[in-house]
RODO-2510 file (C-alpha; in nm, 4 decimals, decimal comma):
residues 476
     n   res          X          Y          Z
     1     x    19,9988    30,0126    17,7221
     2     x    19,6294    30,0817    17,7143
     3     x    19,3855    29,7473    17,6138
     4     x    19,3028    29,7309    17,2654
     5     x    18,9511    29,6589    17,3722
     6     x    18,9868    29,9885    17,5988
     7     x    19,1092    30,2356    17,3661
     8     x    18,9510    30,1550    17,0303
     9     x    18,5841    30,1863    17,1728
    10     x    18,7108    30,5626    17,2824
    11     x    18,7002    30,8788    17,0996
    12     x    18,9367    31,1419    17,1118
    13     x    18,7020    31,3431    17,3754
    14     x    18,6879    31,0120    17,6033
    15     x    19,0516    30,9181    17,5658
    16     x    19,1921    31,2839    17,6501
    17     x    18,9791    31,2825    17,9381
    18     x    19,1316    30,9468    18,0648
    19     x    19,4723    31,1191    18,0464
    20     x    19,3719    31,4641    18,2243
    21     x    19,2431    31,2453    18,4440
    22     x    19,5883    31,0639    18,5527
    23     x    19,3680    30,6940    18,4848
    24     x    19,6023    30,6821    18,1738
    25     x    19,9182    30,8033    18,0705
    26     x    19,9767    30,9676    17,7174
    27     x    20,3006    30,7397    17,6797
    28     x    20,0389    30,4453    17,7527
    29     x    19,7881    30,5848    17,5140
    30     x    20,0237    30,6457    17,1815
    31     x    20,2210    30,3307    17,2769
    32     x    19,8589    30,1383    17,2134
    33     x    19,8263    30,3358    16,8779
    34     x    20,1927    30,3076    16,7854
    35     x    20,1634    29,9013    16,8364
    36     x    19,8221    29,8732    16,6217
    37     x    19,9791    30,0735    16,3724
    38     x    20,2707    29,8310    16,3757
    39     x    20,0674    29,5168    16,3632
    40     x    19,7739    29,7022    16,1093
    41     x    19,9484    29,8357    15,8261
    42     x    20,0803    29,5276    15,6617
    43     x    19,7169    29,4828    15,5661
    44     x    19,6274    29,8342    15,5459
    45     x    19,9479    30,0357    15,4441
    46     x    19,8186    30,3527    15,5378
    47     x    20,1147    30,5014    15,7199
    48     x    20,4075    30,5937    15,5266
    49     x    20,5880    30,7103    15,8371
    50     x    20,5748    30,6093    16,2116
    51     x    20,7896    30,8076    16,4075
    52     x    20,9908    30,6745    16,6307
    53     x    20,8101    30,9612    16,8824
    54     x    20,5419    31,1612    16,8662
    55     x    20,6052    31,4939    16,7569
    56     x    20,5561    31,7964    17,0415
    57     x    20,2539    31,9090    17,1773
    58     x    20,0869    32,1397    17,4373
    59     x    19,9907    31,9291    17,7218
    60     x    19,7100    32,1754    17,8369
    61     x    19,5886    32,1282    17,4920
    62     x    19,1575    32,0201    17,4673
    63     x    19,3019    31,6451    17,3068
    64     x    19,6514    31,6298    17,5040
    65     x    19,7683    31,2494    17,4689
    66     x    19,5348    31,1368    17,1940
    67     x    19,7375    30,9889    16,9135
    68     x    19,7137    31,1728    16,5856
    69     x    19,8116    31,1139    16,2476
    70     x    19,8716    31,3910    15,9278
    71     x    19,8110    31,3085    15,5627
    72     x    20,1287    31,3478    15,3579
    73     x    20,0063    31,6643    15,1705
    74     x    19,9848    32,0142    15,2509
    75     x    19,9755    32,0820    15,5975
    76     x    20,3382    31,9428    15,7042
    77     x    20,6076    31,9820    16,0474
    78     x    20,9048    32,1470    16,0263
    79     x    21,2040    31,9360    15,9380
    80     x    20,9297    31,6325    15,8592
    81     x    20,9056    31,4180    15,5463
    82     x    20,6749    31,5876    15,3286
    83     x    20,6197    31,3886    14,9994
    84     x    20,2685    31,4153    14,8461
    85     x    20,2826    31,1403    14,7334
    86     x    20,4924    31,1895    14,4590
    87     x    20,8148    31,0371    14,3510
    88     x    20,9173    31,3988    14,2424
    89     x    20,9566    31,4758    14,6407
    90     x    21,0977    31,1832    14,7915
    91     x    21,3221    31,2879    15,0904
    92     x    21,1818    31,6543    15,0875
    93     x    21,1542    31,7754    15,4416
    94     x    20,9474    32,0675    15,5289
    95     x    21,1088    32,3753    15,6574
    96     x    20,8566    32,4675    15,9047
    97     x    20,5460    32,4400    16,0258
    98     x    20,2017    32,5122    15,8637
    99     x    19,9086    32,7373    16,0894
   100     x    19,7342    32,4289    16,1197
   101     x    19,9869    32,2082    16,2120
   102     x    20,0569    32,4343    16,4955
   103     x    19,6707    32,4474    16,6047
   104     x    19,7128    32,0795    16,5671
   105     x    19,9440    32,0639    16,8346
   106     x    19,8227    32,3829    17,0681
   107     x    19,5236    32,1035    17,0818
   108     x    19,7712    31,8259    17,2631
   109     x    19,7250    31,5971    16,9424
   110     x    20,0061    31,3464    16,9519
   111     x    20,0921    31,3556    16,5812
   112     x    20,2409    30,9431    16,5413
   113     x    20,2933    30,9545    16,2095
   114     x    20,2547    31,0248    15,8126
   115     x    19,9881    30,8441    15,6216
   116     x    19,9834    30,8099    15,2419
   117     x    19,8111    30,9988    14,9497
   118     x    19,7898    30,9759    14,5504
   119     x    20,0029    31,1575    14,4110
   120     x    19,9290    31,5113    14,4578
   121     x    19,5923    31,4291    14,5879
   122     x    19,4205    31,4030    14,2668
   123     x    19,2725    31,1013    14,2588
   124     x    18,9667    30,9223    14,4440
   125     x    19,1839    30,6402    14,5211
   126     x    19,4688    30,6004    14,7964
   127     x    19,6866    30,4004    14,5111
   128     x    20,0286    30,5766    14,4262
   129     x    20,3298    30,4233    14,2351
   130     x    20,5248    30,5694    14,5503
   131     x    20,3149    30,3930    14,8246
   132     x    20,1253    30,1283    14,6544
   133     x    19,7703    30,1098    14,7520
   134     x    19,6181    30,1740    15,0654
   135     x    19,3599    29,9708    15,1894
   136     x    19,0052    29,9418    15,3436
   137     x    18,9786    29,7894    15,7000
   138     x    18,6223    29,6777    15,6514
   139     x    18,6973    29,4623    15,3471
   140     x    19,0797    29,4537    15,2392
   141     x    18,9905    29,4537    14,8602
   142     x    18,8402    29,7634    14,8596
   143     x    18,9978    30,1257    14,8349
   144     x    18,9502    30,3680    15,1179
   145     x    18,8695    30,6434    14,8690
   146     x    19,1096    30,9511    14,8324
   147     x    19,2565    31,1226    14,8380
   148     x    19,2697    31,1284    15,2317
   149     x    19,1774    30,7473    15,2225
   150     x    19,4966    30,6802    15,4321
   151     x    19,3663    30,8825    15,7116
   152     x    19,0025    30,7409    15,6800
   153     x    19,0988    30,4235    15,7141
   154     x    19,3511    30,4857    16,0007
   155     x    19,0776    30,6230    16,1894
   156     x    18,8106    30,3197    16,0742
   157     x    19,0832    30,0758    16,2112
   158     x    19,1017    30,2160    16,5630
   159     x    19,4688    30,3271    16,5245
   160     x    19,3945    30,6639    16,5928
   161     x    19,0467    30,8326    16,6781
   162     x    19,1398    31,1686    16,4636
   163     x    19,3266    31,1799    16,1517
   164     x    19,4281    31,5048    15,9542
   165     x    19,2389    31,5183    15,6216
   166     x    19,1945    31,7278    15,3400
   167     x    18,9513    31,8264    15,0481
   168     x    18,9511    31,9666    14,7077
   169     x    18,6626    31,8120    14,5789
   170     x    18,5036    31,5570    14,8181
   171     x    18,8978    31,4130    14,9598
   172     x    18,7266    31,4193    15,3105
   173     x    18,3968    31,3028    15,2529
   174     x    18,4805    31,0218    14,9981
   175     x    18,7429    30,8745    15,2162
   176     x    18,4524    30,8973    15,5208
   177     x    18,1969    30,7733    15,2624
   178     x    18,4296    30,4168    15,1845
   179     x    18,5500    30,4329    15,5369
   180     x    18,2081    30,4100    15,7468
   181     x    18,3029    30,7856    15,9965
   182     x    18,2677    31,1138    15,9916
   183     x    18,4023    31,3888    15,7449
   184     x    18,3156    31,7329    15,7475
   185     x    18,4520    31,9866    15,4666
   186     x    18,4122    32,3387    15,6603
   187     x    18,3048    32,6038    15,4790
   188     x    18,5541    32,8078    15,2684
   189     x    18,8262    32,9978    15,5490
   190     x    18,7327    32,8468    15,8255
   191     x    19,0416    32,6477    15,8798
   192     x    19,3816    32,8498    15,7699
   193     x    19,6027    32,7131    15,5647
   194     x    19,8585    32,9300    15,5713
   195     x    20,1195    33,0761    15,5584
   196     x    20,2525    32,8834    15,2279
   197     x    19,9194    33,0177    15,0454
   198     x    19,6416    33,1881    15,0814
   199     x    19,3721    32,9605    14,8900
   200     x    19,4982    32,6139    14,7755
   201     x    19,3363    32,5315    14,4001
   202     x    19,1523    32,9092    14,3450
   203     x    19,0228    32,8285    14,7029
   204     x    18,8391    32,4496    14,6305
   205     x    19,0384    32,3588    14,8674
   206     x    18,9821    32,2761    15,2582
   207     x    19,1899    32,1551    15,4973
   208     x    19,0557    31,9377    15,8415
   209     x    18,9942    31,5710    15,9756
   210     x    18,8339    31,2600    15,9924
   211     x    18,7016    31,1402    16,2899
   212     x    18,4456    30,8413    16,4589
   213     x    18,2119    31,0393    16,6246
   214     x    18,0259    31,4023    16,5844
   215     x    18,1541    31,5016    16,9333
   216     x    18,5113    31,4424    16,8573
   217     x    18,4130    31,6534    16,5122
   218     x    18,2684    31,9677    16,6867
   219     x    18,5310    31,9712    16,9604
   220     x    18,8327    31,9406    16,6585
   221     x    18,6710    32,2147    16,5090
   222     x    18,6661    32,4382    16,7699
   223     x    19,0286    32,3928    16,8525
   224     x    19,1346    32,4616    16,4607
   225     x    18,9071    32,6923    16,3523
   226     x    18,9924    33,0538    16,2869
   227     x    19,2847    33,2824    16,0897
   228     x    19,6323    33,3222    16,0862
   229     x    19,8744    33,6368    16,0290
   230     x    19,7935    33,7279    15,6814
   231     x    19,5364    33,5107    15,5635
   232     x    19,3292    33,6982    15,2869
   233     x    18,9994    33,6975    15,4421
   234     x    18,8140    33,5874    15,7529
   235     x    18,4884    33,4291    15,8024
   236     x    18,2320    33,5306    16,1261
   237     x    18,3178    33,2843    16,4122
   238     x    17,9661    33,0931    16,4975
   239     x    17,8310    33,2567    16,7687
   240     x    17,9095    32,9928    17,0346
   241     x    18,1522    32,7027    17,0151
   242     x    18,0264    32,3997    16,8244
   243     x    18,0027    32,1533    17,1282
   244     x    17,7778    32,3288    17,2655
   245     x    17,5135    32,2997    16,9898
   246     x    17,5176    31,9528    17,0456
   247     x    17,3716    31,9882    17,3383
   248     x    17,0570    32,1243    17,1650
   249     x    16,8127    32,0194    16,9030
   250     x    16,8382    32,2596    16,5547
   251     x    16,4705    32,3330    16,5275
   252     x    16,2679    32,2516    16,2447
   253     x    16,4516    32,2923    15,9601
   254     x    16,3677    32,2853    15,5612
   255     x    16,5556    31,9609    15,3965
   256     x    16,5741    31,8645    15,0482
   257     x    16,6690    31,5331    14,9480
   258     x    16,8233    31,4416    14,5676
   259     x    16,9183    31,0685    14,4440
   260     x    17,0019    31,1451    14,0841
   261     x    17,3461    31,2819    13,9978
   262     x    17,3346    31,6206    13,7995
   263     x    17,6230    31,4598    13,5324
   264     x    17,3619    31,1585    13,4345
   265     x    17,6056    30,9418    13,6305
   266     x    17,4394    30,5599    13,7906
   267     x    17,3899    30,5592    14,1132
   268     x    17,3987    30,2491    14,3157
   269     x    17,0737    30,1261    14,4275
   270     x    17,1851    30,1129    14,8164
   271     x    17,3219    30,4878    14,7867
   272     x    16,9825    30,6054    14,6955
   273     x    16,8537    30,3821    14,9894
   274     x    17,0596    30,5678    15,2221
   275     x    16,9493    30,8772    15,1070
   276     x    16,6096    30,7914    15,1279
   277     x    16,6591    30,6246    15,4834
   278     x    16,8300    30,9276    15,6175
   279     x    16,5752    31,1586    15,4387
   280     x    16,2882    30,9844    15,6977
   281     x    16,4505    30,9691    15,9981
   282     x    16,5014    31,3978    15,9632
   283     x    16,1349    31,3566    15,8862
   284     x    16,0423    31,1723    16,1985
   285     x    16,2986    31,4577    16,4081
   286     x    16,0065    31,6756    16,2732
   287     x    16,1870    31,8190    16,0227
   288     x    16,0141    31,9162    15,6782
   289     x    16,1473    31,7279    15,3921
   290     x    16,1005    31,7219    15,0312
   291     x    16,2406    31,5176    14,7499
   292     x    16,3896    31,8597    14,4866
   293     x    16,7124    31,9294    14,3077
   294     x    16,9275    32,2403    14,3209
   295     x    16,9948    32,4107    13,9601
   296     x    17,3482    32,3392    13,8031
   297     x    17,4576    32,3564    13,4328
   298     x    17,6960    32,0540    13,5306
   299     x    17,8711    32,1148    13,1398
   300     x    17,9720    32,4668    13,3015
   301     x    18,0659    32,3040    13,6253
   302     x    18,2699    32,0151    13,5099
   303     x    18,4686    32,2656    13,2190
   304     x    18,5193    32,5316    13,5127
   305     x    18,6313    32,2573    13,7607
   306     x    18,8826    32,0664    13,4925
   307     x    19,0291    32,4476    13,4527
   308     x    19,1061    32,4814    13,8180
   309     x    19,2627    32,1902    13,8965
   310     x    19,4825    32,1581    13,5618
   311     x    19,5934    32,4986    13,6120
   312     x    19,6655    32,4734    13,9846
   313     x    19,8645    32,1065    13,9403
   314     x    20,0686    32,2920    13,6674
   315     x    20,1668    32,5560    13,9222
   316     x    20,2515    32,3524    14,1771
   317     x    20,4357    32,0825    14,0249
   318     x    20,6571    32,3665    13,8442
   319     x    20,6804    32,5462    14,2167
   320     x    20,8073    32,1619    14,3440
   321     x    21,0589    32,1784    14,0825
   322     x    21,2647    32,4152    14,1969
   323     x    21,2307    32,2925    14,5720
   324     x    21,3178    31,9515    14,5346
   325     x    21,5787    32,0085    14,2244
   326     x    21,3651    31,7129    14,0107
   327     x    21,2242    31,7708    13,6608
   328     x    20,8890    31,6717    13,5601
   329     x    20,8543    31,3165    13,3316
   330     x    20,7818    30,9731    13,3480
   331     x    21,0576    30,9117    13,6271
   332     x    20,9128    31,1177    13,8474
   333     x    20,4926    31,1896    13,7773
   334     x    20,1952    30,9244    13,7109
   335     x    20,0709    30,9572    13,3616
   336     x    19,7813    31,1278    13,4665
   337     x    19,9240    31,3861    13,6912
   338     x    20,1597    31,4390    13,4279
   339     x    19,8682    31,4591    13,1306
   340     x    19,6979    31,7649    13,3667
   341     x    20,0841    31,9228    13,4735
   342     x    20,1009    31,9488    13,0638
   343     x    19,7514    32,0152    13,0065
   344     x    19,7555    32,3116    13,2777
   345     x    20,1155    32,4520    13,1622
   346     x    19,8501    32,5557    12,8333
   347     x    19,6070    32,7337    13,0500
   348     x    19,5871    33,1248    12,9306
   349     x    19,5039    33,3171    13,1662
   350     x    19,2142    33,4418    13,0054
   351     x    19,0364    33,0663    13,0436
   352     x    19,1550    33,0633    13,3937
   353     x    18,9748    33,4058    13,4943
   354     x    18,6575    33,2535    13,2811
   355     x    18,6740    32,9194    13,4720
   356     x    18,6718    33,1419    13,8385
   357     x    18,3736    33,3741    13,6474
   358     x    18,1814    33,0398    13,5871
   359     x    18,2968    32,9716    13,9727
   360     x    18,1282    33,2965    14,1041
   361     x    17,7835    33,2392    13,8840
   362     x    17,7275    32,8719    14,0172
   363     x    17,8086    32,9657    14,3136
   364     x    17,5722    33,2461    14,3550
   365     x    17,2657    33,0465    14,1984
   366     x    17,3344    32,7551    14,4441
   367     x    17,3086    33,0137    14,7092
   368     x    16,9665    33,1028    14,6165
   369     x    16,8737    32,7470    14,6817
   370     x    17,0119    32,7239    15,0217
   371     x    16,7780    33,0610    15,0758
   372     x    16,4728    32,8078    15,0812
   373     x    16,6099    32,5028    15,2060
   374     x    16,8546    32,4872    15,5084
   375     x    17,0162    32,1581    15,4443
   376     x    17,0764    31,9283    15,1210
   377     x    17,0907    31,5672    15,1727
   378     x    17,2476    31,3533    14,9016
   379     x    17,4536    31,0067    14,8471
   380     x    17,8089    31,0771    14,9261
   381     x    17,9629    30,8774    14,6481
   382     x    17,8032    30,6957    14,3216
   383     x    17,8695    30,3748    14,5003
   384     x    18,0192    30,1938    14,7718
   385     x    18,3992    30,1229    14,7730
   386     x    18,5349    30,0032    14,4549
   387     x    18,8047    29,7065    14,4237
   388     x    19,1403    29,8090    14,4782
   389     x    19,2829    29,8410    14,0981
   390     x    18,9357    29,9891    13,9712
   391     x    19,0946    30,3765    13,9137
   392     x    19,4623    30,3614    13,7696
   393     x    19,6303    30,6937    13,8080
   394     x    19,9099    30,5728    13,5822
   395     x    19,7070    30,4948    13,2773
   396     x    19,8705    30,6849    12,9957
   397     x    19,6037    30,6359    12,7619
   398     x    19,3840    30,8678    12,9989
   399     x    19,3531    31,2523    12,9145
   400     x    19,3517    31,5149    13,1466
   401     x    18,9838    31,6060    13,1058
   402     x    18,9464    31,2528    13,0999
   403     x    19,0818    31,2109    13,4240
   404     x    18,8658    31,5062    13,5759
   405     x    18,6012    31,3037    13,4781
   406     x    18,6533    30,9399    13,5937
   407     x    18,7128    31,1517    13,9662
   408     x    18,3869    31,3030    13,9556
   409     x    18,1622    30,9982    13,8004
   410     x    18,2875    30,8201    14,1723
   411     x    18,2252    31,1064    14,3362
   412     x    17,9539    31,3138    14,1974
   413     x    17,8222    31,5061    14,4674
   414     x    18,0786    31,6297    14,6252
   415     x    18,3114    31,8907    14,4199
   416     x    18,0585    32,1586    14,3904
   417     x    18,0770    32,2254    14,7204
   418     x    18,4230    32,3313    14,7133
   419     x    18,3846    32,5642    14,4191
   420     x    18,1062    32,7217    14,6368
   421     x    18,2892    32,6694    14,9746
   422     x    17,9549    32,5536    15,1500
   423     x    18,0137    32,3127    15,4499
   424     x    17,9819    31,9869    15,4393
   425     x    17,9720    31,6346    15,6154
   426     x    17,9543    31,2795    15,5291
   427     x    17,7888    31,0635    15,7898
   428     x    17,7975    30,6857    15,7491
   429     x    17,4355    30,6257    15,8080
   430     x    17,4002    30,2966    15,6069
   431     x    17,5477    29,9850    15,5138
   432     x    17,5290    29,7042    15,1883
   433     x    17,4153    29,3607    15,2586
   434     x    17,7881    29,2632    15,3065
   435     x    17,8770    29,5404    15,5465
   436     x    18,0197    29,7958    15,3383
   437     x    17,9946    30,1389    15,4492
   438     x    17,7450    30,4049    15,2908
   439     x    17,7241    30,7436    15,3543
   440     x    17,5300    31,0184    15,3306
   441     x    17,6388    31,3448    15,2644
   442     x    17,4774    31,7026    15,3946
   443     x    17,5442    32,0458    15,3065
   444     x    17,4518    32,3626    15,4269
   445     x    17,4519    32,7010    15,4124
   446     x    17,8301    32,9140    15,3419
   447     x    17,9241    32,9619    15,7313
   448     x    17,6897    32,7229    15,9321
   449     x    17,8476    32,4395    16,0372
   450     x    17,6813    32,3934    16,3446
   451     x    17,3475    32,3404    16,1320
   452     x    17,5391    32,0246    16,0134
   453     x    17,6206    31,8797    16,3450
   454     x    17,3353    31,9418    16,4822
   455     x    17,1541    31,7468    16,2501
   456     x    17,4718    31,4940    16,3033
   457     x    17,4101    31,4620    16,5844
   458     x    17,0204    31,4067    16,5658
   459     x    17,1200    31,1474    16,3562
   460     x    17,3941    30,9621    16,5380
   461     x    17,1881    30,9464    16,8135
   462     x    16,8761    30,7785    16,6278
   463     x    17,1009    30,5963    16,3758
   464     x    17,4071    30,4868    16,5711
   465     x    17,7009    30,3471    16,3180
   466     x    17,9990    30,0887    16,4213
   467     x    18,2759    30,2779    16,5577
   468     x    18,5526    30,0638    16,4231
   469     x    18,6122    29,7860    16,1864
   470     x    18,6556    29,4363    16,3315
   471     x    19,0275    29,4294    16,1634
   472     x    19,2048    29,4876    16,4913
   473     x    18,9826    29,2034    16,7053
   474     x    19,2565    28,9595    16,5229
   475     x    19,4921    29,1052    16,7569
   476     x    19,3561    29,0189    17,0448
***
């Protein structure tokens, strides 16, 4: 077994070239993740599931031996626990595996285990009746976000350096946001998730990781990226791979910088500060920068995004139904996934087709901004992590629309992005007095990722973060 101290100062790029190397074994390297896991997760009860092995992978693959972990939800391994959460699909095991999860291990990723998620993934918590609540390694009170909070704070901890994720409305940048690392959202088809659909929630949502660093990011995505048989449209590969735009700068680009939510919603003081601080350090790269705020009719947005994912959580809880044999109700569904299953199973379809109309408009006048501006920079999240306890998903006093709501009042710069399918990232540029994370969110144009991490990595160089929390130095 690997040193703690050695292995949780290395990425997934350093600690796959140990192994290729022969200085390290992989049966060294996921033995050191399998034994913090083992000692971590009383505190942090991230992982639902360690397996007793890691499940196969190519060991020619870009990250062969680095210890991996996949979010219970959506992209799943044949004959694998796949439970979403939910205690509707206890003891459901997937019949095969997803696109990505083979990319995931043509890459070498070691996958080590299952890590938890609200149920269904709507919620901006990591708190499930299932699982109970998973927790933040940089202060234990605190929620890691959601819905891929689990995997953020696997990867904040040091147990593993990558960590799938995924995102229907900010569930990889929120989690990175609370966490202190990096999430990127690619843009819209970039990553397939097929073959058990072709879009997941009318297409808001993404699937991909969490990682520490921007290399590990760039080289992830360059392993992942691209279709699989059947998917129902394919996005222009970037002209080079994204590693190697690391290794130059992006040129001077046009920046625009907002503070205020377009809902109304507070934002904390030390989000705005981030904003602000992140907003002069691309000024002193020599980038132009201006304070300005994109046009949204956020009343259109929020009805249009309530729509989608009512209607889509009605669809697939029915579709789990007849998988898992279990009826929806009380015994088996929170009280808020249950108030948007019933809300959703009243959907016409003439208010769904509106909802994706509304979809297409915002979508094309957000477009016209990015024609001006190459990059938007705005807080992540409203504020830093809230107390674990702060968002009940089981509160049957809540309405659906009142649910959609509370989700996007945390997180209110985040979901139009996936109705638009622009990439995005969530760096973790600044920190409150007591050491909480706070990060910083960009976005770019449909397609350009590597604008993002070149900026990224502009910025990680000039504003280095801590890697890991100190949670694991009790171990040593």
């Amino acid at each position: 077994m690997m040193a703690y101290t050695d292995y949780v100062v290395r990425d997934g790029v350093a600690l796959a070239d140990l192994v290729r190397r022969g200085e390290v074994s992989a049966e060294e390297v996921v033995q050191t993740a399998r034994s913090l896991a083992e000692k971590l997760n009383p505190e942090l009860n991230a992982f639902v599931e360690i397996f007793e092995k890691p499940l196969a992978a190519d060991t020619a693959g870009v990250f062969a031996g680095v210890p991996f972990v996949i979010k219970d939800l959506v992209c799943h391994a044949e004959g694998v626990l796949n439970e979403c959460g939910s205690r509707m699909c206890v003891d459901y095991r997937a019949t095969g595996d997803t696109a990505l999860m083979r990319k995931w291990r043509e890459a070498g990723l070691l996958t080590i285990g299952r890590v938890a998620t609200p149920e269904f993934g709507y919620c901006t918590t990591t708190e499930s009746l299932l699982t109970g609540a998973s927790r933040n390694p940089w202060d234990l009170t605190r929620m890691p976000g959601g819905s891929s909070g689990a995997s953020g704070a696997t990867v904040a901890a040091g147990i593993t350096p990558l960590a799938h994720a995924n995102d229907g409305g900010g569930s990889i940048r929120m989690p990175a946001a609370c966490n202190g690392i990096v999430g990127l959202k690619p843009s819209r088809g970039r990553i397939s998730i097929g073959p058990d659909a072709g879009e997941i929630l009318s297409g808001l949502a993404i699937e991909f990781a969490h990682s520490r660093t921007v290399r590990d990011t760039a080289t992830l995505l360059d392993a992942v990226a691209g279709p699989s048989t059947g998917d129902p449209y394919v996005i222009a590969p970037p002209p080079k791979p994204y590693i190697d735009y690391l290794e130059e700068p992006p040129g001077q680009l046009k920046i625009a910088f907002m503070t205020a939510a377009w809902s109304g919603v507070e934002i904390a003081p030390v989000m705005k500060d981030a904003v602000e601080h992140a907003a002069r350090a691309c000024e002193s790269f020599g980038h132009q920068v201006s304070e300005t705020m994109p046009p949204l009719d956020n009343e259109a947005f929020m009805d249009a995004t309530h729509v989608y994912w009512i209607a889509n959580l009605y669809h697939w809880i029915a579709e789990t139904e007849k998988v898992v044999g279990r009826r929806a109700g009380p015994d088996t569904l929170e009280a808020t996934t249950r108030a948007c299953y019933e809300a959703g199973q009243r959907v016409t379809a003439y208010e769904l087709l509106s909802a994706l109309s509304t979809g297409n408009q915002i979508t094309r006048r957000l477009a016209e901004f990015f024609v001006d501006y190459d990059v938007l920079v705005t807080p992540t999240i409203a504020s830093p992590a809230l107390a674990i306890g702060a968002i009940n998903a089981n509160d049957a006093s809540v309405t659906a629309r009142e649910w959609t709501e509370a989700q996007f009042a945390f997180a209110p710069f985040t979901p139009q992005w996936n109705m638009t399918g622009q990439p995005a990232i969530s760096l973790p540029l600044h920190r409150t007095t007591d050491g909480l994370p706070a990060g910083v969110q960009f976005v770019a144009r449909f397609g350009e990722e590597h604008t993002l991490l070149m900026l990224a990595a502009q910025l990680e160089e000039a504003l280095p973060w801590p890697r890991v929390a100190p949670l694991w130095e009790k171990l040593v």
